[in-house]
C-alpha positions as CSV (number, residue, x, y, z in Angstrom):
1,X,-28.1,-40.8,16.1
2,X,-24.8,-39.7,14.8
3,X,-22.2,-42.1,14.0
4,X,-24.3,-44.9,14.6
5,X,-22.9,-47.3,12.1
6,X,-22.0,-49.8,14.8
7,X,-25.8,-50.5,15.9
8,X,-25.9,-53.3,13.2
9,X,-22.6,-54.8,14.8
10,X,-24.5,-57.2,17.4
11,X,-26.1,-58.8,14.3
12,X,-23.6,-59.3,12.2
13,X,-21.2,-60.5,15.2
14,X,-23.3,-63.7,15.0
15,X,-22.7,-64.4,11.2
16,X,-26.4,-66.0,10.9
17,X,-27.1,-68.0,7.9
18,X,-30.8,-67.3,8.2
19,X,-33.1,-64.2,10.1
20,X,-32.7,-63.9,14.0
21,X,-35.3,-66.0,15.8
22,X,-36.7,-65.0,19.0
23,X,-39.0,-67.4,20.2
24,X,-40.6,-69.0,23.4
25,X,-43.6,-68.8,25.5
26,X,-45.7,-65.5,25.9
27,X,-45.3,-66.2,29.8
28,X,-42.9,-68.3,31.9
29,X,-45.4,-70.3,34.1
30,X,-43.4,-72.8,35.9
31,X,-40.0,-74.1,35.7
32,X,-41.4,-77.4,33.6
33,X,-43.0,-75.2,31.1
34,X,-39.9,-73.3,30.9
35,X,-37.5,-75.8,30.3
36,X,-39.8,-78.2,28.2
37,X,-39.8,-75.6,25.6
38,X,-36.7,-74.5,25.7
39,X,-35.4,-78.3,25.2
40,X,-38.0,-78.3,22.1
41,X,-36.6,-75.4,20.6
42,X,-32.6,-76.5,21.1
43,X,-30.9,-77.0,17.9
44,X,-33.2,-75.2,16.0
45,X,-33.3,-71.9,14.0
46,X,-33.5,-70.5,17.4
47,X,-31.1,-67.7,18.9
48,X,-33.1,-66.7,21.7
49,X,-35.3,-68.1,24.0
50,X,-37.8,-65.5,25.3
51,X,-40.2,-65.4,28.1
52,X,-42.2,-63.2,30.0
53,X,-41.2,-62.8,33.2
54,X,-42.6,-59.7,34.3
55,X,-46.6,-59.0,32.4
56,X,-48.1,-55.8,32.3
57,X,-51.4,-56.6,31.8
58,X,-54.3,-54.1,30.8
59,X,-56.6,-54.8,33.4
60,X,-55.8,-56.0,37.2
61,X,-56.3,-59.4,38.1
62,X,-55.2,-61.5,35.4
63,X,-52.0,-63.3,35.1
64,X,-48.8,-60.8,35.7
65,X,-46.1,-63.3,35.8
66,X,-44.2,-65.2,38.0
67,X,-41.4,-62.4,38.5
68,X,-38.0,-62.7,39.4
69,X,-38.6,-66.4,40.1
70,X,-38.3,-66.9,36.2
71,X,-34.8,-65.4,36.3
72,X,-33.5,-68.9,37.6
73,X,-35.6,-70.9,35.3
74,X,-34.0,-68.5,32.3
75,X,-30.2,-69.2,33.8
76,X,-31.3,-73.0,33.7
77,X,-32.4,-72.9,30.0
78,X,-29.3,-71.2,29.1
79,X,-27.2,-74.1,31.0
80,X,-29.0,-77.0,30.3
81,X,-29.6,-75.9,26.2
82,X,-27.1,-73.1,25.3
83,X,-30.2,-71.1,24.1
84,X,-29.3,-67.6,24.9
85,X,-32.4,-65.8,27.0
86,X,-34.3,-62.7,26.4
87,X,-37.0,-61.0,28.9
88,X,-38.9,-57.9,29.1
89,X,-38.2,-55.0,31.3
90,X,-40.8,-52.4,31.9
91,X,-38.8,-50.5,34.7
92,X,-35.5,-49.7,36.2
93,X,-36.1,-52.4,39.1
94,X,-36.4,-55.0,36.3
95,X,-33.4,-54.1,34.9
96,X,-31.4,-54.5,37.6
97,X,-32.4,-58.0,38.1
98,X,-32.4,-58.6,34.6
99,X,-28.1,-58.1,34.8
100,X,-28.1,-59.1,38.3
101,X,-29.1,-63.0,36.5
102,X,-27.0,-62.6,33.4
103,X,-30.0,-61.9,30.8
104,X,-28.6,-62.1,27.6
105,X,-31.1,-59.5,25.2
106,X,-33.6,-57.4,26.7
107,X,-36.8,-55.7,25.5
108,X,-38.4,-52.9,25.9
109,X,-42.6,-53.5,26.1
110,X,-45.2,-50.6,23.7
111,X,-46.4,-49.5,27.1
112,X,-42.9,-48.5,28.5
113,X,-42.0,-46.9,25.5
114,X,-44.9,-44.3,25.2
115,X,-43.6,-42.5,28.0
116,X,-39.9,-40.6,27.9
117,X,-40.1,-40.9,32.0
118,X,-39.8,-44.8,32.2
119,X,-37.5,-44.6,29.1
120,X,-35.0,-42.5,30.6
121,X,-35.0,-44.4,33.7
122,X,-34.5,-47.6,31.9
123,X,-31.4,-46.1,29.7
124,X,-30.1,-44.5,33.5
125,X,-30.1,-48.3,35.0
126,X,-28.9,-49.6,31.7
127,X,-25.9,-47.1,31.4
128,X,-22.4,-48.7,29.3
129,X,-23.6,-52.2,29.3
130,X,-23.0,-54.2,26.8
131,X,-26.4,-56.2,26.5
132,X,-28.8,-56.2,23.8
133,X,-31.9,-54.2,24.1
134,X,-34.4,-54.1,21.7
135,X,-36.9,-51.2,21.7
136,X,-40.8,-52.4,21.3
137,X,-43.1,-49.2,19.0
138,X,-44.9,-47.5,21.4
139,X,-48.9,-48.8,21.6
140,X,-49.7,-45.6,18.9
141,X,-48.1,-45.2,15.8
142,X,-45.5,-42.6,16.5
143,X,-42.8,-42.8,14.8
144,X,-40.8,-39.8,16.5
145,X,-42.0,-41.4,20.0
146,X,-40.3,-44.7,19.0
147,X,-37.3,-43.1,17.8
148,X,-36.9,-40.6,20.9
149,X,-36.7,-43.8,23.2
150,X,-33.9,-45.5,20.9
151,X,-32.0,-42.1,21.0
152,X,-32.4,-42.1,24.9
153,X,-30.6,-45.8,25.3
154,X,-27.9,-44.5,22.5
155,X,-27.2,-41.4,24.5
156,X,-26.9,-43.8,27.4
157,X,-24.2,-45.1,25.8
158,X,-25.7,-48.6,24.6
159,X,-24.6,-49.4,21.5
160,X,-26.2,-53.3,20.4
161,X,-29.5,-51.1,19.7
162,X,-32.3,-52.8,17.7
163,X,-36.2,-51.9,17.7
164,X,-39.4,-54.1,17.5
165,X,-42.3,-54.0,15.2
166,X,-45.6,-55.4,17.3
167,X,-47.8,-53.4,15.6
168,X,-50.5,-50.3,17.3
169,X,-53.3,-50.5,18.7
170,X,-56.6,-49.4,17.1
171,X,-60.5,-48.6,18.1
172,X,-61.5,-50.2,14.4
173,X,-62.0,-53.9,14.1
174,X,-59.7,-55.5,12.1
175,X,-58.3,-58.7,11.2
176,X,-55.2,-58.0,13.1
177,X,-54.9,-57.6,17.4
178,X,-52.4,-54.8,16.0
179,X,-52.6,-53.5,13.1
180,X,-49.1,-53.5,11.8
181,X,-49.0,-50.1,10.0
182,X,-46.3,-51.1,7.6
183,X,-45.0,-47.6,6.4
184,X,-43.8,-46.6,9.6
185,X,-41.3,-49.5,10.0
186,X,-40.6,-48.8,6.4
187,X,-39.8,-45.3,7.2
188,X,-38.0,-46.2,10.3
189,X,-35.5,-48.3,7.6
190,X,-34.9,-45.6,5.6
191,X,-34.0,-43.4,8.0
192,X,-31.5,-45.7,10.2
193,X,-30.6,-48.6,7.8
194,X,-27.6,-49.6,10.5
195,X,-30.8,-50.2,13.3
196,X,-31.7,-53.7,13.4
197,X,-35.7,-54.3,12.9
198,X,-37.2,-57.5,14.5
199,X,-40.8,-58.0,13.6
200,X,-43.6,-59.5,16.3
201,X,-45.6,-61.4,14.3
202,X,-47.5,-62.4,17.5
203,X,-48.4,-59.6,18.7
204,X,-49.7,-58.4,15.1
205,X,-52.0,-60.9,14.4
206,X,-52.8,-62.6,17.7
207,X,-53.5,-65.5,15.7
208,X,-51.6,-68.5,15.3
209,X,-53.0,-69.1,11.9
210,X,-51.9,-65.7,10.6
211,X,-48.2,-65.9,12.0
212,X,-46.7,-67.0,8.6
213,X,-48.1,-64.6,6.8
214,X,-47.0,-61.7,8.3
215,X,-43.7,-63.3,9.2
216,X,-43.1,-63.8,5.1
217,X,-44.3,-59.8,4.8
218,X,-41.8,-59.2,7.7
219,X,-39.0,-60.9,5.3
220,X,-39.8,-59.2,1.9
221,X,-39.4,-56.0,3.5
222,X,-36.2,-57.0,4.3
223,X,-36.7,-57.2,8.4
224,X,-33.7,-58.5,10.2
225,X,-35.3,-60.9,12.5
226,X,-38.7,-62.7,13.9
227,X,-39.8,-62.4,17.5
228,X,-42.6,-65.5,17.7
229,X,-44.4,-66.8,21.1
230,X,-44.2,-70.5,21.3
231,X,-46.1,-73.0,23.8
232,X,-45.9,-76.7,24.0
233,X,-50.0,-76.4,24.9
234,X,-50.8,-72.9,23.2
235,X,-54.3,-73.6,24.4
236,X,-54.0,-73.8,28.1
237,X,-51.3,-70.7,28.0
238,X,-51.9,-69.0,30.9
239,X,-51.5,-65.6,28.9
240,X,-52.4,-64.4,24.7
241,X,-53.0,-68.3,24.2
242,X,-54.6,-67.5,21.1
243,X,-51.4,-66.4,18.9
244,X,-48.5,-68.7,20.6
245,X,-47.3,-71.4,18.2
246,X,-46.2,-74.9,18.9
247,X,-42.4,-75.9,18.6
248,X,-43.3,-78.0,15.6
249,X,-44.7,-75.5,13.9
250,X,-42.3,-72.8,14.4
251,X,-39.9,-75.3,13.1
252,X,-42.0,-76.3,10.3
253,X,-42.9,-72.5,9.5
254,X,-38.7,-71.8,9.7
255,X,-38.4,-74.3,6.8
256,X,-41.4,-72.9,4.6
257,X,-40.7,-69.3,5.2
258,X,-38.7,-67.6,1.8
259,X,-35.7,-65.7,2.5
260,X,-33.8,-63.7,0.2
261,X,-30.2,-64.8,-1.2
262,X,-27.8,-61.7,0.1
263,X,-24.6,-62.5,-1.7
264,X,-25.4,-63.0,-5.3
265,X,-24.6,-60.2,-7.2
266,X,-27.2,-61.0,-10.0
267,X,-29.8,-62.0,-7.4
268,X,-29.1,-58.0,-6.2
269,X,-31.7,-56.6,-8.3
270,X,-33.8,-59.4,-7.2
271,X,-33.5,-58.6,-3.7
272,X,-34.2,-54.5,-4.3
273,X,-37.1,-55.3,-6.8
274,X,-38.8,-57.7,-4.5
275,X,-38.3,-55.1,-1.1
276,X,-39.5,-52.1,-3.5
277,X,-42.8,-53.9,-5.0
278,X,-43.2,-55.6,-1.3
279,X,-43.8,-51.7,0.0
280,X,-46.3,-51.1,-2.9
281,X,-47.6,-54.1,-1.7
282,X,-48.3,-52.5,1.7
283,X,-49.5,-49.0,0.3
284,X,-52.0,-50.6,-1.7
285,X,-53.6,-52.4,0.5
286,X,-53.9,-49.4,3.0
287,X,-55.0,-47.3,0.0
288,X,-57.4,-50.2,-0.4
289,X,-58.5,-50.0,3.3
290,X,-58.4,-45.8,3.3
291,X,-61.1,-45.6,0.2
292,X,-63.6,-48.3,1.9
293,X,-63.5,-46.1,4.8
294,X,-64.4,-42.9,2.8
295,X,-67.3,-45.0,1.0
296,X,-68.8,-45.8,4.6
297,X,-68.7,-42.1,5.7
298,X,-70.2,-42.0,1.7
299,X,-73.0,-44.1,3.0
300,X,-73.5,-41.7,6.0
301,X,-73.8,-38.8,4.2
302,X,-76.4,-40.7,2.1
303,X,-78.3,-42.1,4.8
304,X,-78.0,-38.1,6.2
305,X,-79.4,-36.7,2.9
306,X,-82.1,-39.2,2.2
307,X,-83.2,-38.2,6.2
308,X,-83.5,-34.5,4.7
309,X,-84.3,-34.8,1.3
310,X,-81.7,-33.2,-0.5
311,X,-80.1,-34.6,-3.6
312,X,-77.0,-36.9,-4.1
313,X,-74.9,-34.5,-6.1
314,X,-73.5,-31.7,-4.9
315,X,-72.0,-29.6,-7.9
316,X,-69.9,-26.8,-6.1
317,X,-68.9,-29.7,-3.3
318,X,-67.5,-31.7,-6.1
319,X,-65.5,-29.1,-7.8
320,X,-64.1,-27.4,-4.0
321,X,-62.5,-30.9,-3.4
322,X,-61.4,-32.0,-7.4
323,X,-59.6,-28.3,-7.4
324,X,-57.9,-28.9,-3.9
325,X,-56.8,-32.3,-5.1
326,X,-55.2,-31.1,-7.7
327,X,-53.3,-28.6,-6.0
328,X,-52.3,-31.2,-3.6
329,X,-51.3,-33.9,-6.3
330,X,-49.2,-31.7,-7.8
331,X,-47.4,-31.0,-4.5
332,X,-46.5,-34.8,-4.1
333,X,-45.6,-34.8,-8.2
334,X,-49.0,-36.4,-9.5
335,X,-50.0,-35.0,-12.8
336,X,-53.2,-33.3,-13.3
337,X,-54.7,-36.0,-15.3
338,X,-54.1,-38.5,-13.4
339,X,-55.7,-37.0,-10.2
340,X,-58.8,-36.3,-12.0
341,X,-58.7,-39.7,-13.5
342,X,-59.0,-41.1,-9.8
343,X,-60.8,-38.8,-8.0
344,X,-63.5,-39.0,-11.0
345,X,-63.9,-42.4,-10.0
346,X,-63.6,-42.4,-6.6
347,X,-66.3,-39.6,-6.9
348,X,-68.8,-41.4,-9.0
349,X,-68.1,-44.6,-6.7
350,X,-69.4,-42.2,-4.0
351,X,-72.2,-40.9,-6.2
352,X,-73.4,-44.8,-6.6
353,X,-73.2,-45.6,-2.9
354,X,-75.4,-42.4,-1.9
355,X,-77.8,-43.1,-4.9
356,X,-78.2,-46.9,-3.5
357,X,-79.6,-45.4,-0.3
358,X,-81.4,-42.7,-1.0
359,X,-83.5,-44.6,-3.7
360,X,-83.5,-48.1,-1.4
């Protein structure tokens, strides 16, 4: 995205004194619910007020929204509070009703944007306006995916361009819904620092009780908003009840939450340290995660060798993968020492996990 300097204009337009807040409930049920949130969340931290008005739902036969019904309860929140409104649009149909009832930001669900067809059709209806549309990562973690739809609505000619972190989806249990893969919004930064990045701590976690802490990640790694689903009565939601939020304690996390200073010039290094040792932060834990999934396959092999009676160390196995590792840490600039130093202990770490087994 070529001369894309002006992406970051939207933001900065509204001269916030604190990170953009997206919040409100997961789904609009009825216009009571709408509005009694809404009123909750006016004169607040708030910018927008989101609902779902449209739900694409994994499975048939669940709730999928109340449709373009909600579009009036959104113009009502917006005249009754002067919250500004934000939906979802999964297709160019949506869109259109979207703009037909004013919406003021709209976003773009993980499930639109893993395919380029639905994309393109969405940037097609979308052409020249001047709305704010905010680009969801697609369910996997693609980064070139992600960025191919954002390059789609530029192309189109939409210039108040931002993307969503939600987090992707996974087969391993984990404590998150979505596991928020870190690196890649990271990456995404680096590459297109003008591209506003709004994290969904909801959507991550899908628990309430873990929505602060990923928000607070979110804000050391310098994200530029927070998109959280809030419920007066989270536990009767009629959709993701589990990870909405009350009012109060959206307000209450607002106030706890620490954000970075931006304009003092000593509190500069600050800012860079802290968004530098957040990312090691992020890597070590995955590193953390990656080498307790090589000591389970570890315990498979063992459980595999005990079955056939063959012995735990493997001489010309160890010395194939310690020469290949070295060849490879000297690609990324790791020293020689250093990889034996780890991969000696990774190795022995192995070695104890197999021995545990076979001599159970």
């Amino acid at each position: 995205m070529e001369n894309s300097k002006n992406l970051r204009k939207w933001l900065d337009d509204m001269n916030l004194d604190h990170p953009l807040v997206i919040a409100g409930p997961c789904s609009a049920e009825t216009e009571e619910q709408v509005l009694k949130i809404a009123h909750e969340l006016k004169d607040t931290d708030v910018n927008y007020f989101r609902a779902g008005i449209w739900k694409p739902r994994t499975r048939p036969g669940g709730f999928e929204g109340v449709g373009a019904l909600g579009l009036k309860w959104l113009q009502k929140v917006r005249e009754e509070t002067g919250l500004k409104t934000a939906t979802e649009v999964a297709n160019k149909d949506h869109v259109k009703l979207a703009l037909e009832y004013d919406v003021d930001l709209l976003w773009i669900g993980a499930r639109s944007t893993v395919s380029p067809f639905i994309i393109q059709e969405i940037a097609d209806e979308l052409k020249g306006t001047d709305k704010i549309v905010l680009i969801k990562n697609p369910v996997n973690p693609d980064l070139a995916l992600w960025l191919g739809a954002v390059e789609r609505l530029y192309n189109a000619g939409i210039k108040n361009l931002g993307v969503i972190h939600r987090g992707f989806s996974t087969y391993e249990k984990t404590k998150y819904r979505n596991i928020p893969e870190w690196q890649l919004a990271i990456e995404l930064q680096q590459r297109f620092p003008d591209l506003p990045i709004i994290n969904d701590p909801s959507h991550i976690t899908g628990k309430r009780d873990m929505v602060h802490e990923v928000c607070q990640t979110a804000l050391d790694l310098n994200f530029d908003g927070l998109m959280i689903e809030t419920h007066h009565d989270p536990e009767n939601a009629w959709s993701d009840a589990p990870q909405q939020v009350t009012p109060a304690s959206l307000i209450k996390m607002m106030k706890d939450l620490k954000v970075r200073k931006q304009n003092d010039p000593e509190q500069a290094f600050n800012n860079e340290i802290g968004t530098l040792r957040s990312q090691i932060d992020v890597i070590d834990e995955q590193l953390l995660e990656s080498l307790g999934k090589r000591m389970k396959i570890s315990d498979a092999i063992g459980q595999l060798k005990e079955a056939h009676n063959v012995s735990v160390l493997q001489s010309s196995r160890w010395n194939e993968i310690l020469g290949r590792m070295i060849l490879e840490g000297e690609k990324r600039g790791l020293s020689e020492e250093f990889v034996l130093k780890l991969f000696k202990a990774i190795h022995q770490e192995s070695i104890n996990h197999q021995e545990k087994i076979v001599n159970h």
